[in-house]
C-alpha positions as CSV (number, residue, x, y, z in Angstrom):
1,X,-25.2,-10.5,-23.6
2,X,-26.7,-11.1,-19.8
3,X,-24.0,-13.8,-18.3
4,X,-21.0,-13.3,-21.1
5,X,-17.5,-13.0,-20.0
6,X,-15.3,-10.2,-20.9
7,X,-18.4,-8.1,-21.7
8,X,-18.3,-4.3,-20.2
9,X,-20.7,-4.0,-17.1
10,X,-21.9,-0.2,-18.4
11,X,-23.2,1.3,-21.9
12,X,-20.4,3.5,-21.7
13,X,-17.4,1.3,-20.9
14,X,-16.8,3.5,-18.0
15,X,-15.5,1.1,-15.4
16,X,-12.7,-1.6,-15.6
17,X,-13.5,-5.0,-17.0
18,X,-15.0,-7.2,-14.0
19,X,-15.0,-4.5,-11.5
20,X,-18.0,-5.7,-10.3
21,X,-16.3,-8.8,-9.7
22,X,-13.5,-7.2,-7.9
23,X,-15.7,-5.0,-5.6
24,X,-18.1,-8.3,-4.7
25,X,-14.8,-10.3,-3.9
26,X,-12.9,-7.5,-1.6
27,X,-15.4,-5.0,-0.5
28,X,-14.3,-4.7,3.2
29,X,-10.8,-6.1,2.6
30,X,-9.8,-2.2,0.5
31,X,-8.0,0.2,2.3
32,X,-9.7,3.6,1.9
33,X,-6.3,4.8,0.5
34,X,-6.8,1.7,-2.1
35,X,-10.3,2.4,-3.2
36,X,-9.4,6.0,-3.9
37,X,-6.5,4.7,-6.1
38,X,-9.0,2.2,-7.8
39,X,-10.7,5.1,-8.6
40,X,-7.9,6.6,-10.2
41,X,-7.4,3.7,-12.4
42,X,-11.4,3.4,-13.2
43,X,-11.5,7.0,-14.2
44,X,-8.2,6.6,-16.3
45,X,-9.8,3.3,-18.0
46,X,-12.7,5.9,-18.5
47,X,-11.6,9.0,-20.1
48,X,-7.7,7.2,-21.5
49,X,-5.6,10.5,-20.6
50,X,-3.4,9.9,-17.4
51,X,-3.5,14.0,-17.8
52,X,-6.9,14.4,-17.6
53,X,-7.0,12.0,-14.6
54,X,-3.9,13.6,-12.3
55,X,-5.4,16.8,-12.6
56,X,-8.8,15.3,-12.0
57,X,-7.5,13.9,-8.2
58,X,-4.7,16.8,-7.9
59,X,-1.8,14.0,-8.2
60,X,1.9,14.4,-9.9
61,X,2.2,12.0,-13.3
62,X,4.9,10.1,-11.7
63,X,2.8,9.0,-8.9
64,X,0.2,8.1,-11.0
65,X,2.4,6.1,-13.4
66,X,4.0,4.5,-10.0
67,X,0.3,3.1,-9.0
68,X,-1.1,2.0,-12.1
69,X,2.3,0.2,-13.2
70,X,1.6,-2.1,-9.2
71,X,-1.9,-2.2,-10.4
72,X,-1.2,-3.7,-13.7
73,X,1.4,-6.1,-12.1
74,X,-0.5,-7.0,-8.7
75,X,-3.8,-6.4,-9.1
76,X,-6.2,-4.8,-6.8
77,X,-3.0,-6.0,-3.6
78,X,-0.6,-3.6,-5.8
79,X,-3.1,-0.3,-4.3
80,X,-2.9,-1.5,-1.0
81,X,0.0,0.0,1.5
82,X,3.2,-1.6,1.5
83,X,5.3,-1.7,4.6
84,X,8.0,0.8,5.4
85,X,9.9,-1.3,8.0
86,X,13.4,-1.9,7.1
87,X,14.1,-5.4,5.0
88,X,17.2,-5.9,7.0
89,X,17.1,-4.5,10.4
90,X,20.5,-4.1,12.6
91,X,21.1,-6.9,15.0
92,X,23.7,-6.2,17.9
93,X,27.6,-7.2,17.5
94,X,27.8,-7.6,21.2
95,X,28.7,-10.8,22.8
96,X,26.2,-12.1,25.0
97,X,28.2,-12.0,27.8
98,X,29.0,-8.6,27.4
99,X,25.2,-7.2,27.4
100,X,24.7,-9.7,30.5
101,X,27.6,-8.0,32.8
102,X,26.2,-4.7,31.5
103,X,22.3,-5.6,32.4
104,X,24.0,-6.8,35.9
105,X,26.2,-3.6,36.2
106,X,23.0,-1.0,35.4
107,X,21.1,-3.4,38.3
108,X,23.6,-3.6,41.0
109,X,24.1,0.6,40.1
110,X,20.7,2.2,38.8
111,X,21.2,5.9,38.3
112,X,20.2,8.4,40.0
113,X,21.1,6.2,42.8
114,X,24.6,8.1,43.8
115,X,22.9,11.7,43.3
116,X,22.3,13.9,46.2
């Protein structure tokens, strides 16, 4: 069986299929957040109760559920972080000219300036 695809890498089928593979190809490139979630997901594959597993790590179901349906859809990227910056991000209705007399106005006056 040494060299056959799709065969497990343990007697006990306790890891994923290919995880070898998958820790050779992005050892360094894993978050530490993201190789704690892969081992959610190998001790899931493991034992087959998402129960067992969430009270295993101390996680809520509907987390768990969130991370293994990115896994199964992205791969090992799906674990990683996502951004949190807004998609669309407000952009001034100002007319140019208008912020330039105010940049002028705030230069010829700085505050403070008039205090005493």
């Amino acid at each position: 069986m040494k060299g056959k695809v799709g065969t497990s890498t343990s007697i006990y089928h306790t890891r994923l299929p290919h995880q070898w593979k998958l820790e050779r190809m992005f050892p360094e490139e894993l978050s530490e957040k993201a190789r704690l979630r892969l081992k959610w997901m190998t001790h899931f594959k493991q034992k087959g109760n998402a129960n067992l597993t969430c009270r295993h790590f101390d996680i809520s179901r509907s987390k768990f559920y969130c991370w293994l349906d990115r896994f199964c859809t992205y791969g090992l990227g799906g674990l990683e972080d996502r951004s949190r910056a807004p998609k669309n991000k407000r952009r001034s209705n100002a007319p140019w000219q208008v912020v330039d007399l105010v940049v002028r106005t705030r230069r010829e006056h700085p505050p403070g300036a008039n205090a005493r």
